[in-house]
TORFI-780476 format. One record per residue (C-alpha): residue number from 0; residue in three letters; y, x, z. Coordinates in steps of 0.5 Angstrom, whole numbers. Each point is the difference from the previous one (the first is absolute). Layout:
# residues N
R   k   r     Y     X     Z
R NUM ALA     Y     X     Z
...
This chain:
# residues 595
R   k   r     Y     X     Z
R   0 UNK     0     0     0
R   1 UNK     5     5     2
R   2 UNK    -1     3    -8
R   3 UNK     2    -5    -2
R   4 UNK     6    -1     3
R   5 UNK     2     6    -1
R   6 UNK    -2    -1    -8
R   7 UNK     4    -6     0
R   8 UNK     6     3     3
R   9 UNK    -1     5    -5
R  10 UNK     0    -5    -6
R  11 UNK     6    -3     2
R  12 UNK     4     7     1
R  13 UNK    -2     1    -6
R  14 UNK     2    -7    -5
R  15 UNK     6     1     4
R  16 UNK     2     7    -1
R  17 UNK    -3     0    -8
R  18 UNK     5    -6    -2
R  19 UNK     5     4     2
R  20 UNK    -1     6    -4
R  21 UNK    -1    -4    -7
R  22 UNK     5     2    -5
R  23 UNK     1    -1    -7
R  24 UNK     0     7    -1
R  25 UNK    -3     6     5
R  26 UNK     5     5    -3
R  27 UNK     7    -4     0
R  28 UNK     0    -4     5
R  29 UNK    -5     1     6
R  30 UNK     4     4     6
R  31 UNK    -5     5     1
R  32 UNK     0     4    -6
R  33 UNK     3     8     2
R  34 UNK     0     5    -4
R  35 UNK    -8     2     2
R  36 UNK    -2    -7    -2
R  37 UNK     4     1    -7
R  38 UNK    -5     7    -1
R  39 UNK    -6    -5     2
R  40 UNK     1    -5    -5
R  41 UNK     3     6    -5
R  42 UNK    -7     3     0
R  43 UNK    -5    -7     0
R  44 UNK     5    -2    -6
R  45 UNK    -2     7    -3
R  46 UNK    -8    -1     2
R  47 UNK     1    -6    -4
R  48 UNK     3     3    -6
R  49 UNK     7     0     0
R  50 UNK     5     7    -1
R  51 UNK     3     0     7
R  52 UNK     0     6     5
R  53 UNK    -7     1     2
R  54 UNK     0     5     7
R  55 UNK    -7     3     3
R  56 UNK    -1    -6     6
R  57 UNK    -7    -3     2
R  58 UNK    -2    -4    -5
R  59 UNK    -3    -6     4
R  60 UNK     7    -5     0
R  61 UNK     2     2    -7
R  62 UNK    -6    -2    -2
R  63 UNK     1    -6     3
R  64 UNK     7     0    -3
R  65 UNK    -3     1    -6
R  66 UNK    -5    -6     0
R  67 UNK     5    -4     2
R  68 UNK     5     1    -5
R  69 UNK    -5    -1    -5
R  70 UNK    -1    -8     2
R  71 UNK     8     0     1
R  72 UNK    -1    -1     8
R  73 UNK     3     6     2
R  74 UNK     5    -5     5
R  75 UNK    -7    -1     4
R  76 UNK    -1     7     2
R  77 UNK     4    -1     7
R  78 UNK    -6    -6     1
R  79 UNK    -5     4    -2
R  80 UNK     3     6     6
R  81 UNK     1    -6     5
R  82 UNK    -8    -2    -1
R  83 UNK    -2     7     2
R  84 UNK     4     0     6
R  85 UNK    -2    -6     2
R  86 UNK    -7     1    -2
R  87 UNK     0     7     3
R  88 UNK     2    -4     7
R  89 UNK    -6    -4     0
R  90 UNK    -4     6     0
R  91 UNK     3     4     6
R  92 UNK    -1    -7     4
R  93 UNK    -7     0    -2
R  94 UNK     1     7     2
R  95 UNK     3     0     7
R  96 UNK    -5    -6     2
R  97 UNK    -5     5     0
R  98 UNK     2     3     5
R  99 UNK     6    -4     4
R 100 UNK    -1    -8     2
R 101 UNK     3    -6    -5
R 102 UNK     6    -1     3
R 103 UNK     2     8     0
R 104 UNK    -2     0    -7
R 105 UNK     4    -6    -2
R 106 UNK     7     3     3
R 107 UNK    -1     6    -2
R 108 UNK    -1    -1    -7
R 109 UNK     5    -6    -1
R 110 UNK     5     6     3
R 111 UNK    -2     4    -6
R 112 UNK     0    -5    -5
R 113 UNK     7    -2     2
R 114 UNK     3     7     2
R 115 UNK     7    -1    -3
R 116 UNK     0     7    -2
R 117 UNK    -7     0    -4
R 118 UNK     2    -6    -3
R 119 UNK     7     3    -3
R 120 UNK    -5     6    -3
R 121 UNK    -5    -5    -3
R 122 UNK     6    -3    -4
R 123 UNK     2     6    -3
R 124 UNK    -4     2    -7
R 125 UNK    -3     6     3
R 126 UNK    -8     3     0
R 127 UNK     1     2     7
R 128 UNK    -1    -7     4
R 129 UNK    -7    -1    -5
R 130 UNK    -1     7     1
R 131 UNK     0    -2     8
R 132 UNK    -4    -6    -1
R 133 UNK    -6     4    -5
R 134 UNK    -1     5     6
R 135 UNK     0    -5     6
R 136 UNK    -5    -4    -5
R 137 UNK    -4     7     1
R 138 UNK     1     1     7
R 139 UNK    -3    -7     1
R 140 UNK    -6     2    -4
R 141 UNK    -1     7     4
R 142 UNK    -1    -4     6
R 143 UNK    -5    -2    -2
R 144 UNK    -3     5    -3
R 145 UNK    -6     4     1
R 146 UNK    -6     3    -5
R 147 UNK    -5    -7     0
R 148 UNK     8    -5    -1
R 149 UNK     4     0    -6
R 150 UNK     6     3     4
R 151 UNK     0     7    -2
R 152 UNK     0    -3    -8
R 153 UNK     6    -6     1
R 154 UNK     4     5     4
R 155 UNK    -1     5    -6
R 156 UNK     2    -5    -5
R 157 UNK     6    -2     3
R 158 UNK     3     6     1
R 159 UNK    -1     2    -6
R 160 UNK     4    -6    -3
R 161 UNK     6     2     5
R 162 UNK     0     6    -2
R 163 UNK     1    -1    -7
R 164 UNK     5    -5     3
R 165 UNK     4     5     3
R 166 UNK    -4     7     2
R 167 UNK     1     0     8
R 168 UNK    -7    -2     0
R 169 UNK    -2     6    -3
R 170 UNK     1     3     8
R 171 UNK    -6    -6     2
R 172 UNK    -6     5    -2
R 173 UNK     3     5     7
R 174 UNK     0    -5     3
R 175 UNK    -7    -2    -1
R 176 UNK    -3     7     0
R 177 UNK     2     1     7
R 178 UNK    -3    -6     3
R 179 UNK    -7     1    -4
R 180 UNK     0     8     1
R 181 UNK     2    -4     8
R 182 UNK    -5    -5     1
R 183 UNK    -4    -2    -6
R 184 UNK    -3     7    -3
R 185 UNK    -6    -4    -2
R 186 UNK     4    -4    -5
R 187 UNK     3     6    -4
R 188 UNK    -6     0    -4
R 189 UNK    -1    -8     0
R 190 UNK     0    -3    -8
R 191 UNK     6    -5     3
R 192 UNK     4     6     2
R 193 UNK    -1     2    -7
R 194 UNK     1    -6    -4
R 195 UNK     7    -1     4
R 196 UNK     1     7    -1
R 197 UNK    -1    -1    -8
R 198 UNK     4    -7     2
R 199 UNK     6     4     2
R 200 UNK     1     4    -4
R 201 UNK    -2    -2    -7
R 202 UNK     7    -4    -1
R 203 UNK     4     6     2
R 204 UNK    -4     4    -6
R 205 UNK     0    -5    -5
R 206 UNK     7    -1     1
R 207 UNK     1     7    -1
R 208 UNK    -5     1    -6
R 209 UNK     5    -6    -3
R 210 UNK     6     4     1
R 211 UNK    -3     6    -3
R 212 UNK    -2    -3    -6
R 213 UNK     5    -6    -2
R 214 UNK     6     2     4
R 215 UNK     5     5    -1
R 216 UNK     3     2     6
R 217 UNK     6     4    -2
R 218 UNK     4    -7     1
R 219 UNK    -1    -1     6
R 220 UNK     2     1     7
R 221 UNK    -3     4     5
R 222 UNK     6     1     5
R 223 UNK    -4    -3     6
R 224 UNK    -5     6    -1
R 225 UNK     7     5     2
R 226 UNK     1    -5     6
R 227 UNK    -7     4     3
R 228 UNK     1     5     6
R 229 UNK     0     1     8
R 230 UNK     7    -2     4
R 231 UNK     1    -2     7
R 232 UNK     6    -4    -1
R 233 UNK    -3    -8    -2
R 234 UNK    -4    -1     7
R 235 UNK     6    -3     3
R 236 UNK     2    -4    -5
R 237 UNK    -8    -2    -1
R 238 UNK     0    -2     7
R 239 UNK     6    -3     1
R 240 UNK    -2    -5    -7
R 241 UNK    -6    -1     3
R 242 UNK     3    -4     6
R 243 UNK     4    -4    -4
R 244 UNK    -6    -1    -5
R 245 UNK    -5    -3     6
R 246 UNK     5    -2     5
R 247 UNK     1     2     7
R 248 UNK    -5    -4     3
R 249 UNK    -6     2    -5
R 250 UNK     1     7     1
R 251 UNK    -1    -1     8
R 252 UNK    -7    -2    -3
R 253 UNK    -1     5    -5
R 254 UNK     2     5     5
R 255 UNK    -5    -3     5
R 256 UNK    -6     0    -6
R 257 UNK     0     7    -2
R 258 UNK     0     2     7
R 259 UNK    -6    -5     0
R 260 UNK    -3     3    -6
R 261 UNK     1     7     2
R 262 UNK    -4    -1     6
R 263 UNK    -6    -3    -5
R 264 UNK     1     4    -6
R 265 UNK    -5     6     2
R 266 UNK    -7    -5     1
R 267 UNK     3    -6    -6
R 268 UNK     0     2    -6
R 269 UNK     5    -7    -2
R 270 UNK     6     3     5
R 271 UNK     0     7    -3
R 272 UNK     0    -3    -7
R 273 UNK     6    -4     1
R 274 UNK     3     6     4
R 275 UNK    -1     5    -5
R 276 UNK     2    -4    -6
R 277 UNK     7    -1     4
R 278 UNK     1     6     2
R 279 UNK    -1     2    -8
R 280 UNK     3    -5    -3
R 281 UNK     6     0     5
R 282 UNK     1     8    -1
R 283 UNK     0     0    -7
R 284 UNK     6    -4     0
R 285 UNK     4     4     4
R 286 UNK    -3     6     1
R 287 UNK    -1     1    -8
R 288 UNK     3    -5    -4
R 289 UNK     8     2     0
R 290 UNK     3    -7    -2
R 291 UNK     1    -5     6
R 292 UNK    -1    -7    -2
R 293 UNK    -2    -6     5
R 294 UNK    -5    -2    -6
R 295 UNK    -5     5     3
R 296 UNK    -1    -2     6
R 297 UNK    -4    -6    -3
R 298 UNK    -6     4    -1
R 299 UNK     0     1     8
R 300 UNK     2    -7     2
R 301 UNK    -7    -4    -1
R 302 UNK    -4     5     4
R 303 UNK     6     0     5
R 304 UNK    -2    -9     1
R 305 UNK    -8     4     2
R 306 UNK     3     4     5
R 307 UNK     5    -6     2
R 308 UNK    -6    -4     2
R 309 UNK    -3     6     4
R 310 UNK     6     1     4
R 311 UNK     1    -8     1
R 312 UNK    -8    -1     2
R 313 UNK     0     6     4
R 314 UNK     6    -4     5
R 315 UNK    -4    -2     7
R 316 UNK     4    -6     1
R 317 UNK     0    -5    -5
R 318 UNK     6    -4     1
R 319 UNK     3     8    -2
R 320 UNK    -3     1    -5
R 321 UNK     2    -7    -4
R 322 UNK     7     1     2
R 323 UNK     0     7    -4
R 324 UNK    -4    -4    -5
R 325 UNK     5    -5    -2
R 326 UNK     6     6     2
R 327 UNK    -4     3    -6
R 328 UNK     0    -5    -4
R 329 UNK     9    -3     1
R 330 UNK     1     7     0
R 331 UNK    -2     0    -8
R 332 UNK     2    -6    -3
R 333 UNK     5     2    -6
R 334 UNK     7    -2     3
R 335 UNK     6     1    -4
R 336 UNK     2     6    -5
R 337 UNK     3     3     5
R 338 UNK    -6     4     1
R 339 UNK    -2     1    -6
R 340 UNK     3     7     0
R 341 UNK    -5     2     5
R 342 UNK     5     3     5
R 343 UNK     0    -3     4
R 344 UNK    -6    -3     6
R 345 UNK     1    -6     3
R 346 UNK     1    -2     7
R 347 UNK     1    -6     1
R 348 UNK    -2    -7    -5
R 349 UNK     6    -5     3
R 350 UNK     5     3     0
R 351 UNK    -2     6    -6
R 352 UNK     1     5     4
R 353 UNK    -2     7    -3
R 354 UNK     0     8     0
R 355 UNK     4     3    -6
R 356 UNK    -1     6    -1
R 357 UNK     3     4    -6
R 358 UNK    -2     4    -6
R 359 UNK     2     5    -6
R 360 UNK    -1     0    -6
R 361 UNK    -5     7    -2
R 362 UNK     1     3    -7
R 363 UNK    -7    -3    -3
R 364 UNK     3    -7     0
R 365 UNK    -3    -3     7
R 366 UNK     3     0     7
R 367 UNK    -2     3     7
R 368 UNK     2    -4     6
R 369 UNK     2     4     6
R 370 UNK    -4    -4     6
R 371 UNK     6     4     5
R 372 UNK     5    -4    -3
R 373 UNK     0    -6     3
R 374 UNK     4    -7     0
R 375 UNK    -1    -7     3
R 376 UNK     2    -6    -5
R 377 UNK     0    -7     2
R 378 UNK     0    -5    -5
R 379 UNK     0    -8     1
R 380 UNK    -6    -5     1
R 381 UNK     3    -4    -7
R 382 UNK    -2     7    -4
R 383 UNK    -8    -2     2
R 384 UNK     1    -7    -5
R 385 UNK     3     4    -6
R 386 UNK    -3     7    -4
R 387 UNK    -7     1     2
R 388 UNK    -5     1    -6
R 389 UNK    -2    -7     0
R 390 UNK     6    -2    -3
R 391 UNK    -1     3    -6
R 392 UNK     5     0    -5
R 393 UNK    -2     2    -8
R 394 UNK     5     2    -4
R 395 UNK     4    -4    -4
R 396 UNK    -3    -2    -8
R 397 UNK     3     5    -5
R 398 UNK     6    -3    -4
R 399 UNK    -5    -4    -6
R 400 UNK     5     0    -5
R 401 UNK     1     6     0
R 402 UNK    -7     3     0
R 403 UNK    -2    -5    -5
R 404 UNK    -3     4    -6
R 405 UNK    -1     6     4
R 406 UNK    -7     0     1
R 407 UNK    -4     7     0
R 408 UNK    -3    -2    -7
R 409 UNK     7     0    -2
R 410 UNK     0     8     0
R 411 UNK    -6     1    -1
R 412 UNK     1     4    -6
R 413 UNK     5     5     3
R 414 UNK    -1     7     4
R 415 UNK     3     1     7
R 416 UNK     6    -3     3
R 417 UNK     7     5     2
R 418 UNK     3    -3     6
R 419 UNK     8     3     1
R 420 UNK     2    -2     6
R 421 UNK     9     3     1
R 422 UNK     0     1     7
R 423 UNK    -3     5     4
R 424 UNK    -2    -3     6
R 425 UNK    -5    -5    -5
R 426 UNK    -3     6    -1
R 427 UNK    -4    -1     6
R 428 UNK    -3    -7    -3
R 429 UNK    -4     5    -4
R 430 UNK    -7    -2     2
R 431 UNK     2    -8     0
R 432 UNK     4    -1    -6
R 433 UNK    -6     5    -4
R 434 UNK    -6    -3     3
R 435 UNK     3    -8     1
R 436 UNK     4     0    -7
R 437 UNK    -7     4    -3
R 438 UNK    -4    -5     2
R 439 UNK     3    -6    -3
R 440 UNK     2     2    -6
R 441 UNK    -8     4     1
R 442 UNK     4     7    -3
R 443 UNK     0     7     3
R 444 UNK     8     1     2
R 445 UNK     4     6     0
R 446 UNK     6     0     5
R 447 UNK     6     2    -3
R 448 UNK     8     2     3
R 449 UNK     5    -2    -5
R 450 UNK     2     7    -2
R 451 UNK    -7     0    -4
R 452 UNK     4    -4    -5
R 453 UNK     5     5     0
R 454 UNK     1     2    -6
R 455 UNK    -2    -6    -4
R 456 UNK    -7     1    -3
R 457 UNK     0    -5    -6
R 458 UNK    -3    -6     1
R 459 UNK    -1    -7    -2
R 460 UNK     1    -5     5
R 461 UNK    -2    -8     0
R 462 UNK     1    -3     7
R 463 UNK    -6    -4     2
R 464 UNK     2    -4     5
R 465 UNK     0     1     8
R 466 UNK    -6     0     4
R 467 UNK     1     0     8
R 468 UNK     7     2    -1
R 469 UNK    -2     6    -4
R 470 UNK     3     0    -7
R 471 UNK    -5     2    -6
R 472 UNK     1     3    -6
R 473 UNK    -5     2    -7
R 474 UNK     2     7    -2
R 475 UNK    -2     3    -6
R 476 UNK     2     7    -3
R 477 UNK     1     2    -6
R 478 UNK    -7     3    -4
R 479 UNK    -4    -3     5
R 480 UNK    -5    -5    -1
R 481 UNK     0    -1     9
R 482 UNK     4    -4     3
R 483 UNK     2     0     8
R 484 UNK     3    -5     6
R 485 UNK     7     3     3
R 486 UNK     2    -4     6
R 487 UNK     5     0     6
R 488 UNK     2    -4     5
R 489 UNK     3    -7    -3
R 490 UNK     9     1    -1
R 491 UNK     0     7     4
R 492 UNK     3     6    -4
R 493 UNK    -7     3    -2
R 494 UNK     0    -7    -4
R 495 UNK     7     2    -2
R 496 UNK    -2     6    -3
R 497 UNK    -6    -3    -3
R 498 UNK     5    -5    -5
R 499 UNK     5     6    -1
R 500 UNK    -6     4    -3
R 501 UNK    -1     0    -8
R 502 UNK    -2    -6    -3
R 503 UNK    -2     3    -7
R 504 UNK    -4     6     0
R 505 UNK     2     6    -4
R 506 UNK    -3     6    -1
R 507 UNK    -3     3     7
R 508 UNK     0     7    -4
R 509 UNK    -3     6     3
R 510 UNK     1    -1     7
R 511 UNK    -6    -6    -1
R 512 UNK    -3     4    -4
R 513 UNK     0     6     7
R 514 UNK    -2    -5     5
R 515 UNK    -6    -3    -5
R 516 UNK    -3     7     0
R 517 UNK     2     2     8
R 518 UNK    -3    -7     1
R 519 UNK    -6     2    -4
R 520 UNK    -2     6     4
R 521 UNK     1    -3     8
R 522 UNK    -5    -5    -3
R 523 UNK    -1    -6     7
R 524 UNK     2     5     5
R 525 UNK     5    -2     5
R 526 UNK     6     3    -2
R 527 UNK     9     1     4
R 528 UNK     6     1    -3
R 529 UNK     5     4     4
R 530 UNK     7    -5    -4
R 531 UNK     7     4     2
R 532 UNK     7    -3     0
R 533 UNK     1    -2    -6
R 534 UNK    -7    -4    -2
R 535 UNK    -6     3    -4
R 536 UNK     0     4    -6
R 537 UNK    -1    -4    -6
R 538 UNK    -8     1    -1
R 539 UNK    -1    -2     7
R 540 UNK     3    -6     0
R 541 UNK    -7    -2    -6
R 542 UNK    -5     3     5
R 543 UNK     0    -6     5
R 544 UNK    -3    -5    -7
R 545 UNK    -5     6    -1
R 546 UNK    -4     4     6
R 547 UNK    -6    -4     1
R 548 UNK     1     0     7
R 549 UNK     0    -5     6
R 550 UNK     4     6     4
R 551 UNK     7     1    -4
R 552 UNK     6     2     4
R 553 UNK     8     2    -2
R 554 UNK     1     3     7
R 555 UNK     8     0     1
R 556 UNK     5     5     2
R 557 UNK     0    -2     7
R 558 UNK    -8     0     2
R 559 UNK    -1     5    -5
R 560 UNK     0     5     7
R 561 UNK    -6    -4     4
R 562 UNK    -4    -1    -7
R 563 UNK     0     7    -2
R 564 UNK    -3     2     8
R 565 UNK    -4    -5     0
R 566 UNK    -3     3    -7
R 567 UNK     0     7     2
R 568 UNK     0     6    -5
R 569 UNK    -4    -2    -6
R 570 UNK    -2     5    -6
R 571 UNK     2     0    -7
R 572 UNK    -4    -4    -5
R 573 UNK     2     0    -6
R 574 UNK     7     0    -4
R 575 UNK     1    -5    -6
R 576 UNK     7     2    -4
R 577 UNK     3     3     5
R 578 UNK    -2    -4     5
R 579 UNK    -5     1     7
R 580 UNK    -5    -3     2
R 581 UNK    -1     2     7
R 582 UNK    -6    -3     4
R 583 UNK     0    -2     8
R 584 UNK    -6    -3     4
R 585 UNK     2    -5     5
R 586 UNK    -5    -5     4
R 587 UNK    -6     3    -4
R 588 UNK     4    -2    -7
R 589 UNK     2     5    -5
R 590 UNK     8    -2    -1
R 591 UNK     3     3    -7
R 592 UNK     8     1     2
R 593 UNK     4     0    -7
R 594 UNK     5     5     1
């Protein structure tokens, strides 16, 4: 009976949530696409046949992108997120009632199903939330593992498919080496082991196989692996986000269960597992991974519901154990978006009350919190009614007139899209106009100062019409067969340059003849050019509409002192009438830089 009330708390979370986040279309209008959720669909759509920007990520989400795409249901990706991590909590309540009364595990797993935090990051169009629920799923069928079980199996299934949905559970064969060579030698030579070993580890290899073969990788994008090294600096902020993510009173509990735990974990195999696979997973985002992200801390959060029940059983009075529990569980309800920055603790629920604590901006684009600079921020009980997650609200539909006609079909004849933006702040939009407007018109984007106009190449431009806020044009250049989109933000000065630049081409002459041969020889690798004060020089003004790349940039003048230290010293690799072609590795891709 109890599974079937929690069932149907589920199924109702779930109609609830999931008539909220339809909306008439995923990219335009659903409130939780960034610029990660962008580079998710980029590369499913690409899976799926397109000519956007494909990057090197797992490839279990955008295949499900892709498949998706291919029936024209892409606007059901939130619901199909939203299924696994409600179905991901009926698993962990059948988990916890293994070892915890009915009613522990009830609270418990509605705390987890209705965590404020979780739901935000369940919303987003990520891998890392599906990445946690696969792994979760693989935890369970270890519990009930052993060599005459099919645990052993489904664990290796499991954790393979998550680690080709984002690669943390690559570290789940550690883990599992050190409870078996602990407790279970015999199991080593068992044939379940082995099938959930070949299970594991077959995704992964087939994944990289198919890299090798059919993909080319001198497109894609491998910062993340630069962001591996040992550091110090992010056990505060983790510890500090961790109590904001679980709350107050659930850290109590937590902390009581891994004392709980600690206790056991010589003689039980299942408590040295959920520790150590803590411990790993926990340690390599702050110990290894140099990028603070809130989102990381969803791959411990499930298992911190396992050592919250152990903590909450292991209280003798059982009328302080339900206050804790339901402590626990109003503690993490979503309350308003003033949380939402995940710096601040809350203290009290009526009325909100929290501990704010500040945070700097670090160089690789996150933030740190700074746990010893604290405030108290109270605000008004009527903020409880208003701005919490349930209160979802879609994005407004896209003007109809004016994107009418401009369907991807409509384009499907040209090559890429050059985006001119004017002022130099737009410049840090590069990920969201790229990836967003690339993924509508289902096009590549090279992103672009309007000083690449400068001087004017020879184009023939017809404008198309404007497509959210973004004004279209069909360019074509003289003695060329191509065409190509050039776009810029609807009536700024980029649009302006846009309708001043020639209408009637004319003889390009030598410098697109200069440009069409240094093209040739930079093939699809990423490419930079350092623009001076004055613009381009003519034949770089036609490289944007040549090099085949997924990675174009025109550095300005005032970002071209970072840019050159990022890029480091490079080596000539060739000259072409007079001009040096110098190559720079950067994020394990090889960058040509048109000096």
């Amino acid at each position: 009976m109890s599974f079937l009330l929690f069932a149907a708390l589920v199924v109702v979370h779930f109609l609830f949530l999931t008539s909220r986040l339809l909306v008439p279309d995923l990219i335009l209008n659903y409130p939780f696409m960034g610029g990660d959720s962008l580079d998710w669909v980029s590369t499913g759509l690409f899976y799926a046949g397109n000519d956007v920007r494909y990057t090197s990520r797992p490839p279990l989400l955008p295949v499900v992108i892709a498949g998706l795409s291919a029936l024209s249901a892409l606007d059901l990706l939130p619901v199909l997120i939203q299924v696994l991590t409600h179905v991901t909590s009926l698993g962990l309540f059948r988990l916890l009632c293994l070892d915890y009364s009915r009613s522990l595990a009830w609270i418990v797993s509605a705390t987890w199903l209705m965590n404020g935090n979780w739901l935000r990051l369940s919303f987003d169009v990520m891998a890392d939330v599906p990445a946690a629920c696969l792994l979760t799923w693989a935890v369970i069928s270890w519990r009930r593992s052993g060599s005459a079980r099919p645990g052993y199996a489904l664990t290796g299934l499991f954790g393979g498919l998550s680690a080709i949905t984002q690669q943390l559970a690559l570290l789940l064969p550690v883990v599992v080496m050190l409870t078996l060579l602990a407790f279970r030698r015999r199991d080593l030579a068992s044939r379940p082991l082995l099938l959930g070993a070949v299970l594991f580890v077959a995704p992964t290899g087939l994944w990289l196989l198919w890299m090798r073969r059919a993909l080319s990788l001198a497109g894609d994008d491998l910062s993340h692996w630069g962001l591996l090294r040992f550091h110090t600096d992010s056990i505060g902020h983790y510890l500090y986000q961790y109590v904001a993510f679980v709350g107050l009173p659930a850290t109590v509990g937590i902390l009581l269960g891994i004392t709980s735990f600690l206790r056991r974990m010589r003689n039980e195999p299942w408590c040295f597992f959920v520790l150590s696979l803590q411990v790993v997973t926990g340690a390599f985002f702050v110990l290894l991974y140099d990028f603070n992200s809130l989102r990381f801390l969803a791959y411990v959060f499930p298992l911190s519901a396992v050592l919250l029940a152990e903590g909450l059983s292991r209280l003798r009075r059982p009328t302080t154990a339900l206050s804790l529990a339901l402590l626990t569980f109003v503690w993490a309800l979503p309350f308003p978006s003033e949380r939402a920055d995940h710096t601040r603790i809350l203290l009290w629920p009526a009325p909100l009350t929290y501990l704010s604590a500040a945070s700097t901006a670090r160089e690789n684009g996150s933030r740190r919190i700074d746990p010893l600079d604290l405030e108290v921020l109270k605000h008004s009980t009527a903020t409880l009614l208003r701005d919490t997650v349930y209160r979802l609200a879609p994005r407004p539909s896209p003007n109809t007139l004016e994107s009418r006609g401009l369907l991807p079909e409509s384009f499907q004849d040209d090559l890429w899209c050059l985006y001119y933006y004017a002022a130099p702040e737009t410049a840090d939009n590069y990920r969201a106009v790229t990836l967003g407007l690339g993924n509508l018109l289902l096009k590549r984007v090279h992103y672009l100062p309007i000083s690449a106009l400068e001087p004017r190449p020879s184009l023939d431009l017809s404008r198309l019409g404007v497509l959210d806020g973004t004004a279209l044009y069909r360019a074509h250049i003289a003695g060329h067969a191509s065409s190509w989109i050039v776009a810029a933000r609807n009536a700024s000065e980029a649009d302006d340059a846009l309708r001043n630049t020639s209408r009637k081409t004319r003889d390009a002459g030598p410098e697109l003849a200069r440009a069409e041969r240094i093209a040739a020889r930079i093939g699809q690798r990423p490419t930079a050019i350092f623009a001076t004060s004055r613009g381009l020089k003519g034949f770089h003004t036609y490289l944007p509409f040549l090099i085949d790349t997924s990675f174009f940039f025109v550095i300005e003048p005032h970002r071209a002192p970072q840019a050159r230290r990022m890029l480091g010293g490079g080596r000539p690799l060739t000259s072409i009438d007079g001009v040096t072609l110098v190559e720079h590795e950067l994020f394990g891709l090889k960058w040509i830089v048109v000096e």
